[in-house]
N, C-alpha and C positions, 0 to 999 in steps of 0.2 A: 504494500500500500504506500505510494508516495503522495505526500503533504508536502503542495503547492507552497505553502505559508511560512513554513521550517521546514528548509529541507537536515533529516539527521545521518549522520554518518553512519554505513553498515556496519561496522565493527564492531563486536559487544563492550569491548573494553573502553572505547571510547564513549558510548551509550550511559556506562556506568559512570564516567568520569562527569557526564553532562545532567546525568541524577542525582548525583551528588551534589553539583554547583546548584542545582535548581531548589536540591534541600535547605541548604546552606542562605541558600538567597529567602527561600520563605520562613524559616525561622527570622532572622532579620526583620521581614517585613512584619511579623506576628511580634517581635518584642516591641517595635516602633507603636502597631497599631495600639497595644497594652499601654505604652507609655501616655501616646497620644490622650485617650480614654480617659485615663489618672488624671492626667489635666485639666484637660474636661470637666472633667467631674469637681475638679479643687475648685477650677472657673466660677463652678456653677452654685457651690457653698461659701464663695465669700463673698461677704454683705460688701452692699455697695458704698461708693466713698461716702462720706457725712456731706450734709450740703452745707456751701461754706456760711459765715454767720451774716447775717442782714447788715449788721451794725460793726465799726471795728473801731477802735481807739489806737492811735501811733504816738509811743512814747517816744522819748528823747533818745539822746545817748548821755552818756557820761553818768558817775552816781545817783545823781534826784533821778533819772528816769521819769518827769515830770510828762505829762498827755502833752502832745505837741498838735495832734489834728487829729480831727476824727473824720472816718470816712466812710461810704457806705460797705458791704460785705464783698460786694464786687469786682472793686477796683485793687488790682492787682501791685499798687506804685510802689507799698512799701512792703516789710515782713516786719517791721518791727514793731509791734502789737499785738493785743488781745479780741478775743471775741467781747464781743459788750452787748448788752442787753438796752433794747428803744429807752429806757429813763435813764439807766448811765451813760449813753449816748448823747442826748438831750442835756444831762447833768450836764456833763462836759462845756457842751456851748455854751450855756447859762453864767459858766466861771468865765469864760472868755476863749476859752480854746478855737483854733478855727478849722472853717470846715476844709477840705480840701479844697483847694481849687477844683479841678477836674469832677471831681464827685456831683457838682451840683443839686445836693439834696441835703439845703437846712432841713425841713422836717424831717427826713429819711423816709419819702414816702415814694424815693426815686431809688432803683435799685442798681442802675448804672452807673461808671467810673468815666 
């Protein structure tokens, strides 16, 4: 019987050697798929990121670490702050802190930076 698609050597010993490779090749592909799977699956069990917080407060540098701007949750400007809650937010302004520029949201009713 000749197959058009692969042609195989008549030899037996050759046959064996090509049995062989094809074994070797699907273990392979069966440890990949296992792996694959496992991942999969971890993908699929961890919880998704936290959403970032509405409201954020940017302290200083140097010792006081004093509130220097607060900004909305959004805006990506700085890292150095906390999450803050709409009345420590608010608090903040009311001492004088200011807002960010870019933020545009004195009330923080605006969620873009």
């Amino acid at each position: 019987m000749q197959d058009a698609l692969l042609p195989l050597p008549p030899a037996l010993d050759q046959l064996l050697v090509i049995r062989r490779w094809l074994e070797l090749t699907l273990a392979r592909v069966d440890e990949r798929i296992t792996a694959v799977r496992a991942a999969d699956e971890q993908r699929a069990h961890r919880l998704p990121p936290p959403e970032p917080p509405r409201w954020w407060i940017e302290y200083g540098i140097g010792a006081g670490r004093r509130p220097d701007r607060v900004h909305t949750g959004a805006c990506k400007v700085t890292s150095r702050g906390r999450a803050a809650t709409r009345d420590g937010w608010a608090f903040q302004l009311t001492l004088g802190v200011q807002s960010h520029p870019l933020s545009g949201a004195i009330n923080g009713s605006k969620t873009g930076s």
